[in-house]
DOVEX-238837 format. One line per 2 residues: their letters; for each residue y, z, x of N, C-alpha, C. Coordinates in nm, 4 decimals. Example, Ala and Ser with C-alpha at 12.3 -4.5 7.8 and 13.67 -1.06 7.14 Angstrom:
AS) -0.5690/0.7800/1.3190/-0.4500/0.7800/1.2300/-0.3300/0.7800/1.3200 | -0.2250/0.7080/1.2850/-0.1060/0.7140/1.3670/0.0030/0.7870/1.2900
***
This chain:
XX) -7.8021/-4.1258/-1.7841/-7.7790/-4.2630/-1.8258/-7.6638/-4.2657/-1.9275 | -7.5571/-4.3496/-1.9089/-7.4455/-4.3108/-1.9855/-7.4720/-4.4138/-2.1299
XX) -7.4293/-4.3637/-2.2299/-7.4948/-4.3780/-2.3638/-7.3804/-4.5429/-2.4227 | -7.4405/-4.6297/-2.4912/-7.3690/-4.7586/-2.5129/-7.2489/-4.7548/-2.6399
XX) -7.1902/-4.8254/-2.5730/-7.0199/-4.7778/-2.6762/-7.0884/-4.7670/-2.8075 | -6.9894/-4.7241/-2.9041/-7.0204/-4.7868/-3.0376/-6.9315/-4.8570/-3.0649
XX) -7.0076/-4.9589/-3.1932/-6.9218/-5.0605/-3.2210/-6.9318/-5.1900/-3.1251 | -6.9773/-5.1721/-3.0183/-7.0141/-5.3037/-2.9242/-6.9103/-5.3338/-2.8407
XX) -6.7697/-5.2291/-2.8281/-6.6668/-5.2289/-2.7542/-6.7258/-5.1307/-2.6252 | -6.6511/-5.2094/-2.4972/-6.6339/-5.0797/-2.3945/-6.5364/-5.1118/-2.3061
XX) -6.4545/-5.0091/-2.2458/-6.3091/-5.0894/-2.2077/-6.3553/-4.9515/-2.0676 | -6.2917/-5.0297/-1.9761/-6.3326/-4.9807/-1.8297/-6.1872/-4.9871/-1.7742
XX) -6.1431/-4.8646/-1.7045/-6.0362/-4.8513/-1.6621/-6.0203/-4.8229/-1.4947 | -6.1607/-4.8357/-1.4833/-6.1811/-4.8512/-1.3301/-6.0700/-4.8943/-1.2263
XX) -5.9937/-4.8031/-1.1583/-5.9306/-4.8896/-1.0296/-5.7584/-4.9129/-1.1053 | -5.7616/-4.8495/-1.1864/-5.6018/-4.8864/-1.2491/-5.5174/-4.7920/-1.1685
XX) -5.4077/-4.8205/-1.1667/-5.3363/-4.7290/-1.0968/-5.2177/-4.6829/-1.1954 | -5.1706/-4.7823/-1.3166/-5.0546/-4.7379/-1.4128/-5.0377/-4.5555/-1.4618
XX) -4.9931/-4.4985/-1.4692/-4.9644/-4.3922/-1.5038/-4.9570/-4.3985/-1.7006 | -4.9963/-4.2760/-1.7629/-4.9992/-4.3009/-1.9144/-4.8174/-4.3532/-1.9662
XX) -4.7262/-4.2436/-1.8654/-4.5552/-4.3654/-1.9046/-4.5669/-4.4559/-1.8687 | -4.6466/-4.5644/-1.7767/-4.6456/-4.6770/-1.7470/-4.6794/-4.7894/-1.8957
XX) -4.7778/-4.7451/-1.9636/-4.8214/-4.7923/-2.0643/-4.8296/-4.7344/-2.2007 | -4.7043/-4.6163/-2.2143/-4.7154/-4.5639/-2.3548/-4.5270/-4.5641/-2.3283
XX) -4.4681/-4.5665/-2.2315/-4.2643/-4.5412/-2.1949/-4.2849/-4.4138/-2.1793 | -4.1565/-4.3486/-2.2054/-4.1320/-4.2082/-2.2019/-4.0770/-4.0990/-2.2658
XX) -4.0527/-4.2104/-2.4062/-4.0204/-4.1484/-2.5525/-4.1401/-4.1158/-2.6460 | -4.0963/-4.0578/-2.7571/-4.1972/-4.0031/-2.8431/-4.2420/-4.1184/-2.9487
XX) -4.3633/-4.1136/-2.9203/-4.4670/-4.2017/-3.0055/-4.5325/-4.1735/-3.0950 | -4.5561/-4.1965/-3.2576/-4.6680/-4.1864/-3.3084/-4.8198/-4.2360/-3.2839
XX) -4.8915/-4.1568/-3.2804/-4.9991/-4.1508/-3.2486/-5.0130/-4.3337/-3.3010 | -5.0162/-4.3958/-3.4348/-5.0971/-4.5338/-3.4547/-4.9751/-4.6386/-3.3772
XX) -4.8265/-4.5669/-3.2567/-4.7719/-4.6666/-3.1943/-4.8131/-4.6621/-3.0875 | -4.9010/-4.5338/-3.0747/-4.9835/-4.5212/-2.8970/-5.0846/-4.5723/-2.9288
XX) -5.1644/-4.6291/-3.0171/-5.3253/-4.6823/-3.0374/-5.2587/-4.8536/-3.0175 | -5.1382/-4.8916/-3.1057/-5.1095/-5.0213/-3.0323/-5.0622/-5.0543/-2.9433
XX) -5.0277/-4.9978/-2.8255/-4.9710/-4.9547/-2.7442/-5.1016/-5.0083/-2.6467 | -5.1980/-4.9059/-2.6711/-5.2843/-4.9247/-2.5899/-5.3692/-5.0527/-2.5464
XX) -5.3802/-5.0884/-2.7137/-5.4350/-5.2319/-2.7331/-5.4023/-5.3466/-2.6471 | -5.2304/-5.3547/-2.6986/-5.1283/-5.4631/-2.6352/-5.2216/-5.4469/-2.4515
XX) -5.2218/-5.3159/-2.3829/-5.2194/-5.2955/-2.2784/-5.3516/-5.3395/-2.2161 | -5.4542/-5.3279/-2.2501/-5.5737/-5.3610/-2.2816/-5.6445/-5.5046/-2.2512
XX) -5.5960/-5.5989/-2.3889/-5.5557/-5.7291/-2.3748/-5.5019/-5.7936/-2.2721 | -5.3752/-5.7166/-2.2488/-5.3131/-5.8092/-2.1216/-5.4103/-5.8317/-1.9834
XX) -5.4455/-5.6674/-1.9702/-5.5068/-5.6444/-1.8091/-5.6387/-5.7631/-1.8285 | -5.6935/-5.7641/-1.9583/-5.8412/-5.8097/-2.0063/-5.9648/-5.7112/-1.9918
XX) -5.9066/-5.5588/-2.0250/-6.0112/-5.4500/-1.9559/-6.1491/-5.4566/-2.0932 | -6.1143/-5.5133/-2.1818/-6.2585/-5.4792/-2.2611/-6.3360/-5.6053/-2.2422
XX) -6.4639/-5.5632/-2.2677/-6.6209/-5.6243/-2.3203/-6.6915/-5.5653/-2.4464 | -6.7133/-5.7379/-2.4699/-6.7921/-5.6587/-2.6241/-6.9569/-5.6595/-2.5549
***
């Protein structure tokens, strides 16, 4: 039984096809410009539930 997010977030990436350069480019990132990065990416698709 798979265990419930913490925090009350869970983001499902089921069925995506983007590649990680699709949604991070192909230059060098700091790690907290790949966490917004991800976010921005996130949001758009609408992949989370609280």
């Amino acid at each position: 039984m798979a265990k419930k997010a913490f925090g009350g977030y869970s983001i499902s990436f089921k069925g995506r096809k983007e590649t990680v350069e699709d949604v991070f480019g192909s230059g060098k990132l700091a790690p907290s410009e790949m966490t917004k990065k991800l976010w921005v990416y996130i949001k758009k698709h609408k992949l989370s539930g609280k």
